[in-house]
C-alpha positions, 0 to 999 in steps of 0.5 A: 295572570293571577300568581297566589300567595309570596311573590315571584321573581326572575332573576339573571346572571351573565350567561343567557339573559335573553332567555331570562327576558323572554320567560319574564316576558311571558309570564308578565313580569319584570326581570328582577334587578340584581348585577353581577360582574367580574372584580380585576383579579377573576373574582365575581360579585354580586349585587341584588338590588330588591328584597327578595325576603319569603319571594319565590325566586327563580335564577336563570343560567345556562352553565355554557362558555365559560362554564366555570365562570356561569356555574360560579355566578349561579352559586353565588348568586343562590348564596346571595338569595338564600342570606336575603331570606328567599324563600324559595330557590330554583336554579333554571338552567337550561343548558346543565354543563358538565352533563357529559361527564356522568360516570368513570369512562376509565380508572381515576375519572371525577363524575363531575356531573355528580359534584356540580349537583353537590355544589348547587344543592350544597350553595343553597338550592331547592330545585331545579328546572333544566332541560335535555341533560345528557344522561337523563339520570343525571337527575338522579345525582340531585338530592333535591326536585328536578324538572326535566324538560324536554326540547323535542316538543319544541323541535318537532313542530317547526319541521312538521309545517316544512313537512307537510303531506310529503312525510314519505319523503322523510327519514328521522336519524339517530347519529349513535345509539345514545341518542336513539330513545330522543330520535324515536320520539321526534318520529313518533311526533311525526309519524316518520320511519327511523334510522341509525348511524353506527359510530365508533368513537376512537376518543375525544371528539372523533369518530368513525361511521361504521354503519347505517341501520335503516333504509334512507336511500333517496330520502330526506332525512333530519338528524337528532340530538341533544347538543351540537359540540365541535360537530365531529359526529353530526357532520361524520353522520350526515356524509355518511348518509348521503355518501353510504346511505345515498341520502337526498338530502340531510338537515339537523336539529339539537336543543344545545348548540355549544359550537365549540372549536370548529364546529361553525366550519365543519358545519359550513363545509358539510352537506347538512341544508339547515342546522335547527338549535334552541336558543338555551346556549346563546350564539355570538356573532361569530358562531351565527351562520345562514345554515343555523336557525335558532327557536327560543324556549322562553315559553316552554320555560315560563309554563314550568316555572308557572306550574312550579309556582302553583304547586300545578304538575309538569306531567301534562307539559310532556303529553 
């Protein structure tokens, strides 16, 4: 692959250097050499070991588990490239932590999506290349370019081969009405009927089905969303489906799958056949399940920072 004028690097820190090795790969290059750890008392360090002087570089971090510490590794990092003279820095962050918390839900609330973008932007970052935030104007937050991918192109495919000439047996479900706009466009990609789950959050990471909108009687349906967290909703939903809806079968995809608390157990324990993430939050050993299957978006990544690279537009990747 021919790349013009200064160099281009990838670098990585701690939270998901798989998806880092994945984009070099397919871009043809090698990681770039940089380390960075933890001192005794909590503080990170960071060592870049190659010039990275009028290089375009890009750093590769999710901000998932522990969020604070992946967020401080990212701007210490940025800090590290732009006092070596970097030319140019972009943040590639596939999972953007913090995104949920986007406005005041009551009085006294921080935005704190609001200040992470400051922080990036005040650390010394010139753009940024994320994908599936919460709240789309998020990017708006930022007052520098963000490139927002999207994780339904990926998704879509692996269940249009499963599908095949039996998409009349198939329903595509919103768990809330947040994720509506996400679950029409995976319809849409499908030529697939859509349908609604209406929840009622009573707080934090519990919630109570209320209503189905749509017809998913004997179907089998694929639930969408952008992030699985503890799984409250998902799982809500899809018993609702099948005990409410009389729903044949219920499977489900998401691009983040934080999997925090008990969401493996709920997961296990719940009617869902398959769970399908993309590989933007790494899966330990612990939160690894035959239910759960993981695509990888190295590549998806590596043609935007291409097409970033070369000055090319990003609108052609969302055809």
């Amino acid at each position: 692959m021919h790349l013009h004028g200064k160099d281009l690097k990838i670098f990585t820190a701690n939270s998901n250097p798989k998806v880092a090795e994945d984009i070099a790969n397919a871009l043809g290059l090698q990681l770039s050499k940089s380390e960075v750890k933890t001192f005794s008392d909590g503080e990170i360090a960071v060592s870049v070991q190659e010039s990275v002087r009028g290089s375009d570089v890009f750093l590769v971090q999710s901000t998932s588990y522990p969020v604070n510490d992946h967020l401080m590794e990212l701007l210490i990092l940025t800090d590290a490239m732009r006092r070596a003279s970097a030319n140019r820095i972009t943040a590639v962050i596939p999972y953007f932590g913090y995104a949920r918390q986007d406005r005041k839900a009551k009085s006294r609330d921080p935005i704190s999506a609001k200040l992470v973008a400051d922080l990036l932007t005040t650390a010394g970052v010139d753009r940024v290349l994320t994908m599936d935030l919460h709240a789309a104007q998020i990017q708006g937050f930022f007052d520098i370019p963000v490139d927002h991918l999207l994780g339904v192109p990926l998704l879509a495919p692996y269940f249009a081969q499963h599908i095949a000439e039996n998409k009349d047996e198939w329903v595509v479900v919103s768990p809330d009405f947040g994720s509506v706009n996400r679950a029409r466009n995976f319809a849409q990609r499908l030529d697939m009927p859509i349908a609604i789950v209406d929840k009622r959050r009573q707080k934090a990471n519990v919630c109570e089905v209320m209503n189905i909108i749509g017809d998913v009687k004997d179907k089998r349906v694929i639930l969408v969303d952008d992030m699985i967290d503890t799984a409250g909703t998902l799982c809500n939903a899809a018993n609702a489906l099948v005990e409410k809806g009389g729903a044949k079968e219920v499977y489900a995809c998401a691009t983040h799958g934080v999997l925090s608390g008990p969401a493996l157990e709920r997961i296990e324990a719940s009617v869902i056949k398959q769970v399908v993430l993309l590989d933007t939050v790494p899966l330990t050993e612990d939160k690894k399940s035959d239910k759960i299957v993981t695509l990888p978006v190295g590549a998806v990544f590596a043609e935007a920072i291409e097409r970033i690279y070369e000055d090319k537009p990003m609108s052609t990747m969302f055809a």
